[in-house]
C-alpha positions as CSV (number, residue, x, y, z in Angstrom):
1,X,0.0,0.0,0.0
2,X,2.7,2.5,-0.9
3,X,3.6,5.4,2.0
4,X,0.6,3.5,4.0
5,X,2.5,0.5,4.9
6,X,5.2,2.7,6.4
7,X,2.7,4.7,8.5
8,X,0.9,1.8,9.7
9,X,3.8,0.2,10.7
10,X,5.0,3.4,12.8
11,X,1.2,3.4,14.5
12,X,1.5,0.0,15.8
13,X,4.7,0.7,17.3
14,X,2.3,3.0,19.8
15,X,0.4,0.5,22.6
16,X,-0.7,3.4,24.5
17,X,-1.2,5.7,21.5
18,X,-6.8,8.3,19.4
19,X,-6.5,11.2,21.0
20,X,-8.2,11.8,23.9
21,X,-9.7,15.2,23.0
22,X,-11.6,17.4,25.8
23,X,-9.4,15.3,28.3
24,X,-11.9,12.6,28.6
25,X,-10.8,9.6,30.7
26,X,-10.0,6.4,28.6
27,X,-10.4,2.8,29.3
28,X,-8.4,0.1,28.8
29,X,-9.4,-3.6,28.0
30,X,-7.2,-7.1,27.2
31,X,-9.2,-9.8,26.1
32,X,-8.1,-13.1,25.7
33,X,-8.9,-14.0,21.2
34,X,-9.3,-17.3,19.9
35,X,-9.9,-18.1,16.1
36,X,-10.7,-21.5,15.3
37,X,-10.2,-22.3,11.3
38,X,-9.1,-26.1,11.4
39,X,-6.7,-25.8,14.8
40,X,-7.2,-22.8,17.5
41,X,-4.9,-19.9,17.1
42,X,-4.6,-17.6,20.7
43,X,-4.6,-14.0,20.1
44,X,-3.2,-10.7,22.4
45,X,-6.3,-8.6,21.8
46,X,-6.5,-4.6,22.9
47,X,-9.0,-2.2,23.1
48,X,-8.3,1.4,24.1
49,X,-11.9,4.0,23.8
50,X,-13.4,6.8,25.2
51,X,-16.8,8.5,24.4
52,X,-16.1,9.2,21.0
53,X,-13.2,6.7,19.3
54,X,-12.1,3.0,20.1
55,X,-9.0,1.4,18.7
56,X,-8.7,-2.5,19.1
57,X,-5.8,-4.3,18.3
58,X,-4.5,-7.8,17.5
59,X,-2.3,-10.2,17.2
60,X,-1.1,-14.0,17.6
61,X,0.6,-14.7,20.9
62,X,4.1,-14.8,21.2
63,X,3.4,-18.7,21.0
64,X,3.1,-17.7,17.4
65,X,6.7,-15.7,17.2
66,X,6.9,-15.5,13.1
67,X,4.8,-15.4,9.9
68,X,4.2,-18.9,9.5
69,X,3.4,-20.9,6.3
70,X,2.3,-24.5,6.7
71,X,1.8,-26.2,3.1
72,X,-0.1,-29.6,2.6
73,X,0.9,-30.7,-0.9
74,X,-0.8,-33.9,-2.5
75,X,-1.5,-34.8,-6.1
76,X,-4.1,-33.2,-6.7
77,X,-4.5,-30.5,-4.2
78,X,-2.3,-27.8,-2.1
79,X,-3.4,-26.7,1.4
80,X,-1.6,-23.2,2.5
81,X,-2.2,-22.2,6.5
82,X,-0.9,-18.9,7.2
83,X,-0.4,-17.3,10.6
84,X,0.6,-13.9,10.4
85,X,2.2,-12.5,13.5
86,X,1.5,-8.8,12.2
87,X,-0.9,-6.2,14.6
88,X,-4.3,-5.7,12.8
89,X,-6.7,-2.9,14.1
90,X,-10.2,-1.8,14.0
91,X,-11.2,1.8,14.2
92,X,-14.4,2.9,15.1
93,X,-14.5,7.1,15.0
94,X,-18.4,7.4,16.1
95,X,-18.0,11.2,15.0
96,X,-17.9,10.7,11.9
97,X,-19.7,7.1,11.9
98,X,-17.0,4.8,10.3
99,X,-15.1,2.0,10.7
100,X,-11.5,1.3,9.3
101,X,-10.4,-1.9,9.6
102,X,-6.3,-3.1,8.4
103,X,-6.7,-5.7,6.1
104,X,-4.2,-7.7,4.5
105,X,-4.4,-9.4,0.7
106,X,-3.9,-12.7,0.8
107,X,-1.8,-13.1,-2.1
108,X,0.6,-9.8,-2.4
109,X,0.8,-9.5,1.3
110,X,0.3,-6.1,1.0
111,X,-1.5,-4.1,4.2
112,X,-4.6,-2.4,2.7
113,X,-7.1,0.3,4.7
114,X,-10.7,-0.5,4.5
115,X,-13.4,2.3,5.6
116,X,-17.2,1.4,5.8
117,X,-20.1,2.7,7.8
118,X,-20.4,1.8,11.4
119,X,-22.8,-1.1,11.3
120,X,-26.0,-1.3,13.0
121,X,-26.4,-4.5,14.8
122,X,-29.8,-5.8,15.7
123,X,-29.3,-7.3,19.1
124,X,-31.7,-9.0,21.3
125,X,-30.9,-8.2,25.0
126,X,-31.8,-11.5,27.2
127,X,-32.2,-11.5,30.9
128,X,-29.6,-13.8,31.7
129,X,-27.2,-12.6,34.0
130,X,-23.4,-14.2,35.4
131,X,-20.2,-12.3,37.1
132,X,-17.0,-12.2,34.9
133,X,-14.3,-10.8,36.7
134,X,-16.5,-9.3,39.7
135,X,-18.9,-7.5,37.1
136,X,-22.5,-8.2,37.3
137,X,-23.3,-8.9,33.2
138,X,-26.0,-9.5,30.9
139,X,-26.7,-11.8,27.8
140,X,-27.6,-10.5,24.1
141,X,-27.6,-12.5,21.1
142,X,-27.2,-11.3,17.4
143,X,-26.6,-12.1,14.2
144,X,-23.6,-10.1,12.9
145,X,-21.2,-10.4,9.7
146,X,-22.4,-14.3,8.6
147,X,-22.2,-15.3,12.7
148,X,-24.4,-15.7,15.2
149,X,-22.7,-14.6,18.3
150,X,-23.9,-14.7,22.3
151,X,-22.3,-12.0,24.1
152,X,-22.2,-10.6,27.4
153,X,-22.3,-7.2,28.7
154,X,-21.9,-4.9,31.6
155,X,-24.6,-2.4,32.5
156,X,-21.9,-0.7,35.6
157,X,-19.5,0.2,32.6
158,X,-22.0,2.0,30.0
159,X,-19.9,2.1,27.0
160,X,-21.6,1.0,23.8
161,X,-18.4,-0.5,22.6
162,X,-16.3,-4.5,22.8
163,X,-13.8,-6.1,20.9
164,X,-13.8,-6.3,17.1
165,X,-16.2,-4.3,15.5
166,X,-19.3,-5.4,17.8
167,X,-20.7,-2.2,19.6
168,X,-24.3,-1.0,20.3
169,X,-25.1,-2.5,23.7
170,X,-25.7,-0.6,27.1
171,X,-22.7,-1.7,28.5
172,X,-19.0,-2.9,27.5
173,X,-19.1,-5.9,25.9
174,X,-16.9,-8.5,27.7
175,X,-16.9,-11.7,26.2
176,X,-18.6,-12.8,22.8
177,X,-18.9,-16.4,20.9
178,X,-20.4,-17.1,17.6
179,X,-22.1,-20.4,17.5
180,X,-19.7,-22.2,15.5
181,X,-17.0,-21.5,18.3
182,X,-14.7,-20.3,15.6
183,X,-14.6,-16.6,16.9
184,X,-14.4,-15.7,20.9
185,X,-13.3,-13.5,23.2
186,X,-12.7,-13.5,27.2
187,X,-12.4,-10.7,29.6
188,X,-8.7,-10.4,30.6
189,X,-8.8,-7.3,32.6
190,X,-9.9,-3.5,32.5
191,X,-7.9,-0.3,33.6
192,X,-9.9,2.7,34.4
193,X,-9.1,5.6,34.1
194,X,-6.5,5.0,31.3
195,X,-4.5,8.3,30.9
196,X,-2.2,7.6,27.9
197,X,-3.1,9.4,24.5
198,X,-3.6,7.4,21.2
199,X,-2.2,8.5,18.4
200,X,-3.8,7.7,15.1
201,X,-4.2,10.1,12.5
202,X,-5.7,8.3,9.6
203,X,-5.5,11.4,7.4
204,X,-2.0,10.9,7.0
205,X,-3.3,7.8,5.4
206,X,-3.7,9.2,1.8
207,X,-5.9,6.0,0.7
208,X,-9.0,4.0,1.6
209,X,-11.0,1.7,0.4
210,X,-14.4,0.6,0.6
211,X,-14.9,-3.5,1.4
212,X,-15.6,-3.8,-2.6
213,X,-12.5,-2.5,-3.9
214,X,-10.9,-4.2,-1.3
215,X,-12.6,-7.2,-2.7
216,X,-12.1,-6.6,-6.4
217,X,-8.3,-5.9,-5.4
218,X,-8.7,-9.6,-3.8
219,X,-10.0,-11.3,-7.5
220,X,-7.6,-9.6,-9.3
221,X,-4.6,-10.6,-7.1
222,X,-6.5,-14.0,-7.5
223,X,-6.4,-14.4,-11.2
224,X,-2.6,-13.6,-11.5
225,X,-1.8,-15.8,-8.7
226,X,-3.8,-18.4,-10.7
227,X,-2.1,-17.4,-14.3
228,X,1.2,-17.3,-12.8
229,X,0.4,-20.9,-11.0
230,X,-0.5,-22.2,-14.0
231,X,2.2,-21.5,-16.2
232,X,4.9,-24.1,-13.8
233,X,3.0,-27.0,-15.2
234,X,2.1,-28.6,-19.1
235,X,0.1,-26.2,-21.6
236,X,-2.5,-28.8,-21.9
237,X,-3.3,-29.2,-17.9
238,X,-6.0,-26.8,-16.8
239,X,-5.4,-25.5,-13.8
240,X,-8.0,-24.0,-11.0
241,X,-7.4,-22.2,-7.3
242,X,-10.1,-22.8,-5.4
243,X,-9.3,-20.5,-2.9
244,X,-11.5,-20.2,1.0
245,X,-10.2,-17.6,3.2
246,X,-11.4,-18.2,6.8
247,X,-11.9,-14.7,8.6
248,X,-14.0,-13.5,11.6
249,X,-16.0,-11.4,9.1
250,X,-17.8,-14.7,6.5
């Protein structure tokens, strides 16, 4: 992504670093991330927020040190798991109602900035209640980006804000599971009042794109990869990439 990369590189070198404008106190939250595509991957999860911005961040545990290829290659078929150690974001600027997400192609590698509208979820609020970490908390339900997810909330923290890009409730959302148990997230711990200032300017970011560039950039990539594939074996063998890309977002 040209200058981008650069810059997004230099922002996740800040863990403390969204303005906090008008002084207003911040909170800190560290979830524990699981994604579960064919073998459970741990992630370190972040979110930093105050009335106006949140900025959550992730990445493989330090079990996961490196960016990690594993290749299955048979006959007829090649399987390619990749682990990518990098920091990902999602930032939610409720001012002017968007989200951008860093999302990374597949198949150049290359770091790309994707903007949309700040969802509206439909949730239906239960009346379940449990204690996670000493906070009384409430159960919704939704159905949200192709999952179905059961989440729970606290009413004493009233921050319409949680991990990823699910927001909306009366209450911090501290831990969340989609039905298929291939997305969740635990309640690590919360630090209140969180003082230190975030730092992301994304108009030094000079390009956006919408989830269907983003996507188009995807099937372009797709076809060369599959051109460029095909031209190590025989001119008369057709060749095909049948290509699934497991993400939280189906």
């Amino acid at each position: 992504m040209k200058k981008s990369i650069f810059i997004l590189c230099c922002l996740f070198t800040f863990l403390n670093t969204i303005k906090a404008q008008n002084n207003i106190s911040q909170l800190y939250v560290e979830y524990e991330m699981y994604l579960n595509f064919k073998g459970a991957v741990e992630y370190q999860a972040q979110l930093v927020l105050n009335s106006n911005y949140s900025l959550f961040r992730y990445k493989p545990s330090d079990k996961v040190s490196n960016y990690k290829e594993d290749i299955i290659d048979t006959e007829s078929k090649i399987d390619i798991k990749i682990i990518d150690s990098s920091f990902f974001y999602v930032f939610i600027d409720k001012i002017k109602n968007v989200i951008a997400e860093d999302k990374k192609s597949i198949y150049s590698k290359k770091n790309y900035v994707v903007e949309e509208v700040i969802p509206v979820i439909d949730w239906v609020l239960k009346d379940d209640i449990k204690m996670i970490n000493n906070l009384s908390c409430k159960k919704a339900v939704c159905f949200f980006k192709g999952r179905n997810y059961t989440v729970w909330y606290c009413p004493e923290i009233p921050i319409n804000s949680g991990p990823w890009k699910l927001n909306g409730l009366p209450g911090l959302i501290v831990e969340a599971i989609d039905d298929d148990h291939e997305v969740a997230f635990y309640l690590k711990k919360i630090v209140s009042p969180f003082n230190h200032e975030i730092e992301l300017d994304l108009t030094k970011i000079k390009k956006k794109y919408s989830m269907k560039e983003f996507l188009e950039i995807q099937n372009k990539e797709k076809e060369e990869f599959e051109s460029k594939f095909a031209s190590k074996f025989d001119r008369g063998l057709h060749v095909k990439v049948d290509f699934k890309y497991d993400d939280i977002e189906k």
